[in-house]
C-alpha positions in Angstrom: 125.1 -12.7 -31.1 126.0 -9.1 -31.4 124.3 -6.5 -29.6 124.0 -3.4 -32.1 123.5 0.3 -30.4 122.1 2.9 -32.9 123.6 6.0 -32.2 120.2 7.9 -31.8 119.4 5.1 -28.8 122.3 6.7 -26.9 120.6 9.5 -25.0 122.3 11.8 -22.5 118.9 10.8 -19.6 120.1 7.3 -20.4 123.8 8.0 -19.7 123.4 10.3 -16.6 121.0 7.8 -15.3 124.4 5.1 -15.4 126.1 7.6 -14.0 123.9 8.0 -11.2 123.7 4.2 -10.9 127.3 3.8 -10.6 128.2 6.6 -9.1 129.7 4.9 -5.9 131.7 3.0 -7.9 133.6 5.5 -9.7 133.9 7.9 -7.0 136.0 4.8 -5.0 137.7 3.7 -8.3 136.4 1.9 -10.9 138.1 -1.4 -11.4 137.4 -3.4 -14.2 136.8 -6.8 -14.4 138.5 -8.7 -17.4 136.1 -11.2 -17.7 133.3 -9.2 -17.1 130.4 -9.6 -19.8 127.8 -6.9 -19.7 128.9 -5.7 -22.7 127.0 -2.6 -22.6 128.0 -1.3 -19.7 131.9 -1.9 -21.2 130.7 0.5 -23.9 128.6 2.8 -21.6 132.1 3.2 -19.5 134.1 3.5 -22.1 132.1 6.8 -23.3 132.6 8.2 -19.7 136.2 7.5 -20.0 136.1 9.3 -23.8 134.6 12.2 -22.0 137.2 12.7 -19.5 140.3 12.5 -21.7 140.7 16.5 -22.0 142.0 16.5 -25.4 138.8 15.0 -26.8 137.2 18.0 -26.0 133.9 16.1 -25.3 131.7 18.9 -23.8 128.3 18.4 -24.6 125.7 15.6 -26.2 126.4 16.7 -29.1 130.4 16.8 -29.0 130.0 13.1 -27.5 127.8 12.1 -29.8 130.2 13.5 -32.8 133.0 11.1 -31.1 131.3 8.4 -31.2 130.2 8.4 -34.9 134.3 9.2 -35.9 135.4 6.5 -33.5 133.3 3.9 -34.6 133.1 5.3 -38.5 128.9 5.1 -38.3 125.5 5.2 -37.4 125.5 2.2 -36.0 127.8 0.1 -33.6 128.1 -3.5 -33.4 129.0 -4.3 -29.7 130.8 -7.5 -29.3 132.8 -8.9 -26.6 135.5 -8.5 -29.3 135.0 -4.7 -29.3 134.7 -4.6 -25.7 138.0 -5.8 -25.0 139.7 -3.4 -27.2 137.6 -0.9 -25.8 139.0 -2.0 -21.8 142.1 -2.5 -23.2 142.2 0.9 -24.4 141.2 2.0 -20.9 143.1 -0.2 -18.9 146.3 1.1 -21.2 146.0 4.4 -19.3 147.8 4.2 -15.8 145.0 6.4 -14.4 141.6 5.2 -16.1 140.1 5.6 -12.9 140.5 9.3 -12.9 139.8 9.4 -16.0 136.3 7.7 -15.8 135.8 9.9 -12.7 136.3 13.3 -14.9 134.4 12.1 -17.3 131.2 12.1 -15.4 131.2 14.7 -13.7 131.5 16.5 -17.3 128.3 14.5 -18.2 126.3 14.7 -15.0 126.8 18.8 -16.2 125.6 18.1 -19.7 122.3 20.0 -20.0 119.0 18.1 -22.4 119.3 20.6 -25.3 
């Protein structure tokens, strides 16, 4: 069954809270397990990594939340483990996804609630 995430459910308390939970993690590396199944914490990384890319330009909420809806052409997003591993695919495809991930939240641990 397919988890769907409605874009106004994605709030920046919710993703600075995963940030904080992980935080350990990605400041020794994140490492991604391919057979992994908590599918939204795939997606959930997978923003972070969006984030840090530079070229995205994702500097705020509202620039992340603009991403999302032209990534994923919508208001809503079916996650599936079929998305999810074209989504860690996409991550893993980048030699320093790590990095990446580790960019990308210290942009969002900056974002302010506006």
């Amino acid at each position: 069954m397919n988890k769907v995430l409605n874009i106004s459910a994605l709030t920046i308390r919710g993703l600075k809270r995963f940030v904080n939970e992980h935080k350990d993690n990605i400041e020794k590396g994140i490492v991604f397990n391919p057979y992994g199944t908590n599918m939204k914490a795939t997606f959930t990384f997978y923003l972070i990594f969006a984030t840090g890319i530079a070229e995205n330009q994702i500097l705020s909420f509202g620039d992340l939340n603009e991403y999302v809806r032209t990534r994923f052409s919508g208001k809503e997003i079916s996650i599936s483990k079929g998305l999810c591993n074209i989504l860690q695919k996409e991550m893993g495809e980048s030699e320093h996804y790590a990095d990446i991930i580790k960019e990308g939240a210290k942009i969002i641990e900056e974002m302010r609630f506006d």
